[in-house]
N, C-alpha and C positions, 0 to 999 in steps of 0.2 A: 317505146323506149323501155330497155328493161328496168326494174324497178330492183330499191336498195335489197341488197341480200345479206340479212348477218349472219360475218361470220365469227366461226367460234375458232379459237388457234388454242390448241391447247400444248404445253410445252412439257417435256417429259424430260428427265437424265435416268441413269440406270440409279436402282436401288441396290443400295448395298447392305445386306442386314448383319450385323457386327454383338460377339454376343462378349459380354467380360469373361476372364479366366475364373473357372472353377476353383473350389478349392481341394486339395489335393486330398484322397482320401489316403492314410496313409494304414500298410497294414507291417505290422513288425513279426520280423523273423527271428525263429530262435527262443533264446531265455532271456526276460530283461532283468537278472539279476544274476552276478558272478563273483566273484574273489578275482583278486589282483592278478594269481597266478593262471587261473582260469581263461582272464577276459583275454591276456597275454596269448595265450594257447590258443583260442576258438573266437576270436573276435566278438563286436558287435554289431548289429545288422538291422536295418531299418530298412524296406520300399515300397515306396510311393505308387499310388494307383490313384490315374486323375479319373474325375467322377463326371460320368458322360452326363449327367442330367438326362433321364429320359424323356423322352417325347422333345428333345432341345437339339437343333443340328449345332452340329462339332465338326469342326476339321480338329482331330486330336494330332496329326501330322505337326502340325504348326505349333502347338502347345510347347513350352520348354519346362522341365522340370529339373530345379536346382535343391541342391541340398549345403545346409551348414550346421556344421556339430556347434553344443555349446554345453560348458560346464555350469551344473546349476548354481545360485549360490542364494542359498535364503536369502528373503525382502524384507524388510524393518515391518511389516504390518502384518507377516503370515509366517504361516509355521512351513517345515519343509513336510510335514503327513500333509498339511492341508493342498499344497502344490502338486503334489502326488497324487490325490483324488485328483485333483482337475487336470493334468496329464494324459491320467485314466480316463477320464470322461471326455478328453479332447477342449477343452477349454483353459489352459492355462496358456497367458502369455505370457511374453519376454518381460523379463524383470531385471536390467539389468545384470543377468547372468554372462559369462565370461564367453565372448565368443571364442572358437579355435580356428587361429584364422587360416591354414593351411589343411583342414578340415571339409573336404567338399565333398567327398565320396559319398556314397548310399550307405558304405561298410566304415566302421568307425573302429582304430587300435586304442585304446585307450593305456596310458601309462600312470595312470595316479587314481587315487581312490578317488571318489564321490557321485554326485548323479550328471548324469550325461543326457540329452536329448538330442534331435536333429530337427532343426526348421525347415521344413520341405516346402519351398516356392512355384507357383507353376505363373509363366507369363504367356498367357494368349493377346494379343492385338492389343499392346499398347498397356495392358491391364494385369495386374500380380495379386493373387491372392494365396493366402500362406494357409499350414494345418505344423503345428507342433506334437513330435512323435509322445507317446509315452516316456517316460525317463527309464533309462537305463543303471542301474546301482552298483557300483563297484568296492567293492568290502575288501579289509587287510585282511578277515579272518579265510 
């Protein structure tokens, strides 16, 4: 009589490895500072380059990158040099500054003086992470 045999059942699905959105590296084009007349003439230009992570697989196909301009407008606790630095350095956030809500492009016209930025968005698989441009300065003189 044969005798009990264990068995082992092992149970699989497919894996699926899912990585969050990058955050966008952004490089800007051009001069980020003009005169009214100027910015009028020659625009301004920000774009976006998502950052592959090396040695990290990306379908960058699938990646979406959005952009929104905003007018800065100093914060009650900081100065608008010290926003500037951090711009610069890639660490300044939204502060209640003005969004422009018709504002989506890469390339930015600007009609009024002051400093301008663009929140560049990238959403992969469900996940959004942002990088805020440099500012951009537009002077009456």
């Amino acid at each position: 009589e044969p005798t009990d045999v264990a068995k082992i059942m092992i149970e699989s699905s497919p894996i699926r490895i899912t990585h969050s959105a990058s955050k966008p590296v952004i490089t800007i084009e051009g001069r980020t500072s003009f005169n009214l007349r100027e910015a009028a003439a020659n625009g301004l230009a920000v774009q976006a380059v998502v950052d592959q992570n090396e040695g990290e697989y990306r379908n960058i196909d699938e990646d979406s990158i959005t952009y929104q301009w905003y007018k800065y407008k100093t914060g009650e606790n900081t100065t608008t040099e010290a926003d500037v630095e951090k711009a610069n350095a890639g660490t300044y956030t939204f502060d209640d500054d003005i969004i422009l809500n018709d504002e989506t492009n890469p390339i930015y016209y600007p009609s009024a003086v002051g400093h301008y930025y663009c929140m560049v968005t990238n959403t992969y698989n469900g996940t959004q992470a942002t990088q805020i441009s440099r500012f951009f300065v537009v002077t009456d003189a």
